[in-house]
C-alpha positions as CSV (number, residue, x, y, z in Angstrom):
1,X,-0.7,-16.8,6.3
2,X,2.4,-16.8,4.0
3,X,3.4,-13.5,2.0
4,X,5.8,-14.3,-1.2
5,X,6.9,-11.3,-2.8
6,X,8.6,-11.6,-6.2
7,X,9.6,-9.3,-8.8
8,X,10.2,-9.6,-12.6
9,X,12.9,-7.6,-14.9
10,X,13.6,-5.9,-11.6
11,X,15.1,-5.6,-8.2
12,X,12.9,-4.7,-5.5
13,X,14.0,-2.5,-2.7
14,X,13.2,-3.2,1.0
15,X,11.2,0.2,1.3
16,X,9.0,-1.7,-1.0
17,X,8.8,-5.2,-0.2
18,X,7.9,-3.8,3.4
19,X,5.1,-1.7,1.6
20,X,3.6,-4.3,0.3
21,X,4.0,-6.6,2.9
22,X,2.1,-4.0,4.9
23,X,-0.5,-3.5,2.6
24,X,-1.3,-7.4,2.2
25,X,-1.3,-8.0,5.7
26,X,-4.7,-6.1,5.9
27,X,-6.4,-8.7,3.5
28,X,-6.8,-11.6,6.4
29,X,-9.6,-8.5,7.8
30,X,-11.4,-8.8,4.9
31,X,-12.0,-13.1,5.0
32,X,-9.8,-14.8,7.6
33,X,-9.5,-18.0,5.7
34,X,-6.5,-16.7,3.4
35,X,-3.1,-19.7,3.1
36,X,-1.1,-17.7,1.5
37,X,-0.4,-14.3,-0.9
38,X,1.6,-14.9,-3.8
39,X,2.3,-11.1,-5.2
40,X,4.7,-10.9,-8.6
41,X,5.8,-7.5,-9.3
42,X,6.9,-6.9,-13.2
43,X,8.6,-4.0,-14.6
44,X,7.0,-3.2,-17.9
45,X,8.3,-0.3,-20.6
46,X,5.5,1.9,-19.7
47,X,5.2,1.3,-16.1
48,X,4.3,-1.7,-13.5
49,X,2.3,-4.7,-13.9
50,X,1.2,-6.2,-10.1
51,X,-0.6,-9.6,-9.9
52,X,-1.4,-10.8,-6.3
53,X,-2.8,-14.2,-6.4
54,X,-5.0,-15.3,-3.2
55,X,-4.9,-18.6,-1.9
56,X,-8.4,-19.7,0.3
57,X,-9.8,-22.3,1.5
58,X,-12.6,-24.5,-0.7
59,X,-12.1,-22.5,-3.2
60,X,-9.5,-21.8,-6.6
61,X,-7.2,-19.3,-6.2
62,X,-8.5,-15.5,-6.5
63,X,-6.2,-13.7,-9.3
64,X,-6.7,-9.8,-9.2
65,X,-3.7,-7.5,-11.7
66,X,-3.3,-3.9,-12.1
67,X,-1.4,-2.0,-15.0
68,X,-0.1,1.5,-13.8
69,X,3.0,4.1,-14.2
70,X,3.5,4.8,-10.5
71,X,4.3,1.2,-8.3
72,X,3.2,2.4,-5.4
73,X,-0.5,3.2,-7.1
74,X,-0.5,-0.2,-8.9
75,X,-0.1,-2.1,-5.6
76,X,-3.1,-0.1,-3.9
77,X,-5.2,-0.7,-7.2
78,X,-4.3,-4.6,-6.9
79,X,-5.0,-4.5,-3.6
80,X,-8.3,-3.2,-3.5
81,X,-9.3,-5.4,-6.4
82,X,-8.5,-8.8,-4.3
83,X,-10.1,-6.7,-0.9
84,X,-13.4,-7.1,-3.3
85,X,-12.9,-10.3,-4.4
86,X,-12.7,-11.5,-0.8
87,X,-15.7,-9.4,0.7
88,X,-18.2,-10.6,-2.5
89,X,-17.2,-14.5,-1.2
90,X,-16.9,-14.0,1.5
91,X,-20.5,-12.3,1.2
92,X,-21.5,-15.3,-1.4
93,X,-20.4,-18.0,1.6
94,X,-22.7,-16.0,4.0
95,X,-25.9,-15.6,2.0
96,X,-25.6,-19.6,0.9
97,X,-25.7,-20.7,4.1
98,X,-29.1,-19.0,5.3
């Protein structure tokens, strides 16, 4: 799985990068078919804007965004949005099959 990390109207630090990196690495748990994490990071005037797009197998990519003042809380918020994404195919790919 490939993690690409980029940021908009902004530099990002390492303590950061490796926070996210961290948090994205827990996705595969959620469907183990994931090619690659594209996460874009954008500085807005009230805040952060984080879009992590998903990249699975058989299927379009899976695009989940957060909008909040504190970094940090937008990536968990992103985060957790793709974490449902993937359980509810993953949970779609299951019940087709039976």
């Amino acid at each position: 799985m490939v993690i690409t990390i980029s940021a908009k109207h902004m530099a990002l630090s390492d303590k950061v990068a490796d926070y996210i990196r961290q948090k994205m690495s827990k996705l595969p748990r959620y469907f183990n078919r994931i090619q690659e994490l594209v996460v874009v990071v954008e500085k807005l005037r009230r805040g952060y804007h984080v879009e992590i797009r998903s990249d699975v197998e058989h299927h379009e990519d899976f695009v989940s965004t957060s909008d909040h003042e504190n970094l940090f809380m937008c990536v968990d918020l992103a985060v957790n949005r793709s974490a449902r994404q993937l359980c509810d195919w993953k949970e779609k790919i299951r019940q087709h099959r039976r």
